[in-house]
C-alpha positions as CSV (number, residue, x, y, z in Angstrom):
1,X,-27.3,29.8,-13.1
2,X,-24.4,27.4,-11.8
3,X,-24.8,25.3,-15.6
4,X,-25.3,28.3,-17.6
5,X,-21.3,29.1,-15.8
6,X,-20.3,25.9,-16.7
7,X,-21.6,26.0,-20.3
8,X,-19.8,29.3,-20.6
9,X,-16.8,27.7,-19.8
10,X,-17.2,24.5,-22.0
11,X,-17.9,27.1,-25.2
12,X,-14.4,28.7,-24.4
13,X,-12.7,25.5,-24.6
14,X,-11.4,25.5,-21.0
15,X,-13.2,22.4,-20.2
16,X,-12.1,19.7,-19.9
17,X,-8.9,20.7,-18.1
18,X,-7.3,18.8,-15.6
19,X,-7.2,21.8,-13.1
20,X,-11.1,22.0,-12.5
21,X,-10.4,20.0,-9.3
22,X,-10.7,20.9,-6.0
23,X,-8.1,18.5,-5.0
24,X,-4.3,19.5,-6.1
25,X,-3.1,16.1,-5.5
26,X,-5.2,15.1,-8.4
27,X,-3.1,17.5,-11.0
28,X,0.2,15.3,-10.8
29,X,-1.5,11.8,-10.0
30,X,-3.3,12.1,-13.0
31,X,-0.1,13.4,-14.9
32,X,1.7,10.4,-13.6
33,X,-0.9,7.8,-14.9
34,X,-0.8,9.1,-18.3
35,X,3.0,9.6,-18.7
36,X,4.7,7.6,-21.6
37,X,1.8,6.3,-23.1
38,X,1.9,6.3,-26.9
39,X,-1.6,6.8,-28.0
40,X,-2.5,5.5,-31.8
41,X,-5.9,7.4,-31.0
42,X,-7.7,4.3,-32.3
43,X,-8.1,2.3,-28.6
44,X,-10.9,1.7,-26.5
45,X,-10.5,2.4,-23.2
46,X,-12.3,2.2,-19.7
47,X,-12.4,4.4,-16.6
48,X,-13.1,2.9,-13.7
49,X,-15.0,4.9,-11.1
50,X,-14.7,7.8,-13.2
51,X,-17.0,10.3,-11.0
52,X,-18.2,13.1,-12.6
53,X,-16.2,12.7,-16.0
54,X,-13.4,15.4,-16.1
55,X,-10.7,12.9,-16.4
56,X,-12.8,10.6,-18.3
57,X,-13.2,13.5,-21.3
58,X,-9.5,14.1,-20.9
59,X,-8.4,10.5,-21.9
60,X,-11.2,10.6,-24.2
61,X,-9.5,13.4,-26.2
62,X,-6.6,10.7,-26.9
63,X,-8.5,7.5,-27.6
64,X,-11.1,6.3,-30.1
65,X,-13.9,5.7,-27.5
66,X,-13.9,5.4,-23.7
67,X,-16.5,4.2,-21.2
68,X,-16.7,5.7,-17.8
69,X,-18.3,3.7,-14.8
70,X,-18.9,4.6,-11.2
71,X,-21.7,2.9,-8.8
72,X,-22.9,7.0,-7.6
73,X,-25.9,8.1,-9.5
74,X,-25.5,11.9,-9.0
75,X,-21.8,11.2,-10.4
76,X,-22.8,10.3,-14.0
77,X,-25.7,11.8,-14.0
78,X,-23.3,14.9,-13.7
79,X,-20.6,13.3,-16.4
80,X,-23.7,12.4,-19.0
81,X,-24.4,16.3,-19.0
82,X,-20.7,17.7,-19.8
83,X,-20.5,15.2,-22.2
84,X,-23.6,16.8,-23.8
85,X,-22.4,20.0,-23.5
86,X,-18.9,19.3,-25.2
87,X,-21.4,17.5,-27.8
88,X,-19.8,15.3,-30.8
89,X,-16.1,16.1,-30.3
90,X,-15.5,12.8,-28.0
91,X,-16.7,9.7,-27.8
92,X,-18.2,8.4,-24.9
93,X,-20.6,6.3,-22.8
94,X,-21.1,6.3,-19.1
95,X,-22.2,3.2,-16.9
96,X,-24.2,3.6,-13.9
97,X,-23.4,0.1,-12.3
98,X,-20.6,-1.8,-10.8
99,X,-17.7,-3.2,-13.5
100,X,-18.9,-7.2,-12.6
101,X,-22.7,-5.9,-13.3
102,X,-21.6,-4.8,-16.6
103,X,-20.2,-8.1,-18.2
104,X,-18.1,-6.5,-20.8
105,X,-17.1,-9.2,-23.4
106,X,-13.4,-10.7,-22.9
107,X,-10.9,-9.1,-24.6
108,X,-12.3,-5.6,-24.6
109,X,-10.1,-2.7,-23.6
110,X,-6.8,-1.6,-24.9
111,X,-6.5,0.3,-21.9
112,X,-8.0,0.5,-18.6
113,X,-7.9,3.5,-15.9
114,X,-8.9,3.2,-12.2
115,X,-7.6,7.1,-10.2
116,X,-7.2,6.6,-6.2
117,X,-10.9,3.8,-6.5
118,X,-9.6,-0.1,-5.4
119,X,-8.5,0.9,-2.2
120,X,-12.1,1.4,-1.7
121,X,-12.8,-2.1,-2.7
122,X,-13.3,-5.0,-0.3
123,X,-12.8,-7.6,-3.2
124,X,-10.2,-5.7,-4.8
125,X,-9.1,-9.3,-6.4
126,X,-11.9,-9.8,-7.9
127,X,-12.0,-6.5,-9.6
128,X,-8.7,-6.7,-10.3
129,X,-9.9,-10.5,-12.0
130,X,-12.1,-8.8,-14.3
131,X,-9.9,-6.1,-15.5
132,X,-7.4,-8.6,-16.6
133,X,-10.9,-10.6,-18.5
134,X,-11.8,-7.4,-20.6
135,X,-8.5,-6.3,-21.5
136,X,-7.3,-6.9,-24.7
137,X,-3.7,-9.2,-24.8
138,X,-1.2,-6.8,-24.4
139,X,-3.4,-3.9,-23.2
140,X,-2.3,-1.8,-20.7
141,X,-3.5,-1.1,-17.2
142,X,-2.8,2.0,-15.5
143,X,-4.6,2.8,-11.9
144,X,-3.4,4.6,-8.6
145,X,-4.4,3.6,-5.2
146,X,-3.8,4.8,-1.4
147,X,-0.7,4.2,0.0
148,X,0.1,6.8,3.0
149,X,3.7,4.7,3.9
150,X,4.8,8.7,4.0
151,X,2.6,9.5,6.8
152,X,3.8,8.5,10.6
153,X,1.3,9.6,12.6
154,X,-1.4,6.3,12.7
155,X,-4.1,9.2,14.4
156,X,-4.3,10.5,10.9
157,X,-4.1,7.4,9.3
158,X,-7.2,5.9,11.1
159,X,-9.1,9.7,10.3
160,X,-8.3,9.4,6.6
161,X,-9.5,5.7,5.9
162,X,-12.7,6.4,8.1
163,X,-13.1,9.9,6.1
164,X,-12.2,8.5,3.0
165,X,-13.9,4.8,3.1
166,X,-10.2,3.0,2.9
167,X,-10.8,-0.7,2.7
168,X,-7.0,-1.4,2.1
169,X,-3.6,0.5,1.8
170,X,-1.0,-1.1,-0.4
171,X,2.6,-1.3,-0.3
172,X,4.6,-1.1,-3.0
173,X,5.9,-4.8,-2.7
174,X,2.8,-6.0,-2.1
175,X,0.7,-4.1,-5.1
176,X,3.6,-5.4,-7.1
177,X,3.9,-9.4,-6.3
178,X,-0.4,-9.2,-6.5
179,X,0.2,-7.9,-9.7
180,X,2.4,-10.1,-11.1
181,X,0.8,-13.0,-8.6
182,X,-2.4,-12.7,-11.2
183,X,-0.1,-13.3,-14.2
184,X,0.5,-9.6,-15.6
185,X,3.7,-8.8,-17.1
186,X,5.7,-5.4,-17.3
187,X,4.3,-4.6,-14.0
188,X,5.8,-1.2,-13.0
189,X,4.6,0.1,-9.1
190,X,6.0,3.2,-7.9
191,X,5.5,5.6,-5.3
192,X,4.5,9.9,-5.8
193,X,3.8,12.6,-3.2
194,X,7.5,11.8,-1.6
195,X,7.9,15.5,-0.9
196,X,8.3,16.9,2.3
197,X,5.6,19.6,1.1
198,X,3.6,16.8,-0.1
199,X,3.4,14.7,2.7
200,X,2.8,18.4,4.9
201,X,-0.4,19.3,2.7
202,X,-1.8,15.7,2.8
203,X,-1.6,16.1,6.3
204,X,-3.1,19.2,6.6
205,X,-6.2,17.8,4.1
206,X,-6.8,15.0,6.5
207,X,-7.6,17.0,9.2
208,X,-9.2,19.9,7.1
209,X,-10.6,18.2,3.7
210,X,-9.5,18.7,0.3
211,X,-11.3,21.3,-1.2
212,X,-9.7,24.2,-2.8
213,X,-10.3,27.0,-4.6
214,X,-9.1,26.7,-8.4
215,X,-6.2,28.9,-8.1
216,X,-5.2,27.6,-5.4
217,X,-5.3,24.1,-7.0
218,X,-3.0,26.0,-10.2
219,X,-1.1,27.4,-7.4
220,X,-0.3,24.6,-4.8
221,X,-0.1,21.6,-7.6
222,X,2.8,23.4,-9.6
223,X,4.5,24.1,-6.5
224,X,4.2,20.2,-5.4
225,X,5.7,19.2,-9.0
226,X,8.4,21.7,-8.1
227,X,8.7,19.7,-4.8
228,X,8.7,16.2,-6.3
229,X,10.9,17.1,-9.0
230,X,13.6,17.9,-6.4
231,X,12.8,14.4,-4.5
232,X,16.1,12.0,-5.4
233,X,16.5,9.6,-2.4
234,X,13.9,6.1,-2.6
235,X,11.6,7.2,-0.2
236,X,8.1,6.3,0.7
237,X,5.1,8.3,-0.4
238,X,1.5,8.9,-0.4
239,X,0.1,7.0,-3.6
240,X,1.3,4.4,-5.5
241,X,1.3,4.6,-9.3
242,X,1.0,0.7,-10.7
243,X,1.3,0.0,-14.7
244,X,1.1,-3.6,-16.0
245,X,0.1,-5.6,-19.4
246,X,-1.9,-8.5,-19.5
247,X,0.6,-11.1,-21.2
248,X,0.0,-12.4,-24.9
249,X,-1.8,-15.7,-24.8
């Protein structure tokens, strides 16, 4: 019954849509990953941990192909059947293994994705390696990670990373010399979720999960680009958004 629903939805055309998330944080992080980039509709891109696909078929509405890959089964098992249901209007390929299992050839990618995944890394380096193998020169990188410099209280700290499997949390410094430590160039690291009503919510999600129901996804994630928008001073936030190019040879 619950596919029939979803194939409903996909024949109307209201899938894929950034809002089918249960998670309003994921409206604007995704927003802010994709802002400013001036698609030729041509590239190839990757996704890195892409879950169950929905922002995988949004990119892939821009590009020329994209690949998704995430390590859970159930995940792209779940991604292989929207992608059937949208049938021959995108172009893509899913990848049930880890990126270093894959061996992409070098020089692949014009662009690369990875939403809120190397924090769940150990060897984030090494990932971070291999991205920088299978892009193309001068292809773009765009990922967000975990950064939670906004929240005090350490109690809810420690709940999120053992809730949420958190190898690492970055700083904005540090995300930025590792960056430019591994020889990319127009490396851009900035912090979102700076909001007062921001930080409040992701508080509130640690202790009570993240799970909403769609309009209240439509509902809370305008009013926290409302919030953002009013945000001027340089404080600290929740995520950090980091954009770099790997330098011509």
């Amino acid at each position: 019954m619950k596919k029939k629903i979803w194939q409903l939805i996909i024949k109307a055309g209201c899938y894929p849509s950034i809002y089918f998330t249960r998670n309003p944080f994921k409206i604007l992080e995704f927003k802010e990953i994709t802002k400013g980039i001036a698609w030729r509709g041509n590239e190839r891109v990757l996704d890195i941990g892409c879950g169950i696909g929905n922002q995988t078929l949004l990119l892939a509405q821009k590009c020329g192909h994209i690949t998704g890959v995430d390590i859970n089964s159930e995940f792209i098992t779940k991604a292989r059947w929207f992608t059937e249901q949208i049938g021959d209007k995108v172009n893509v390929d899913f990848e049930h293994r880890r990126l270093e299992e894959i061996h992409f050839p070098s020089d692949s990618f014009d662009f690369i994705f990875s939403i809120c995944v190397l924090e769940h890394i150990p060897d984030h380096e090494s990932i971070l390696q291999e991205v920088k193998r299978i892009l193309k020169p001068g292809g773009r990188l765009f990922f967000s990670v975990d950064s939670l410099s906004a929240i005090e209280s350490k109690r809810l700290v420690d709940i999120h990373k053992k809730k949420c499997s958190v190898q690492k949390y970055y700083t904005q410094n540090e995300l930025r010399n590792l960056l430019e430590g591994m020889g990319f160039a127009d490396v851009d690291v900035y912090p979102i979720f700076r909001s007062q009503m921001a930080v409040d919510l992701f508080q509130q999600c640690i202790l009570k999960g993240f799970n909403f129901s769609l309009p209240q996804v439509f509902w809370l994630s305008h009013r926290l680009i409302q919030a953002e928008a009013k945000v001027s001073n340089p404080t600290p936030g929740i995520f950090l958004i980091a954009k770099a190019t790997k330098a011509l040879p």
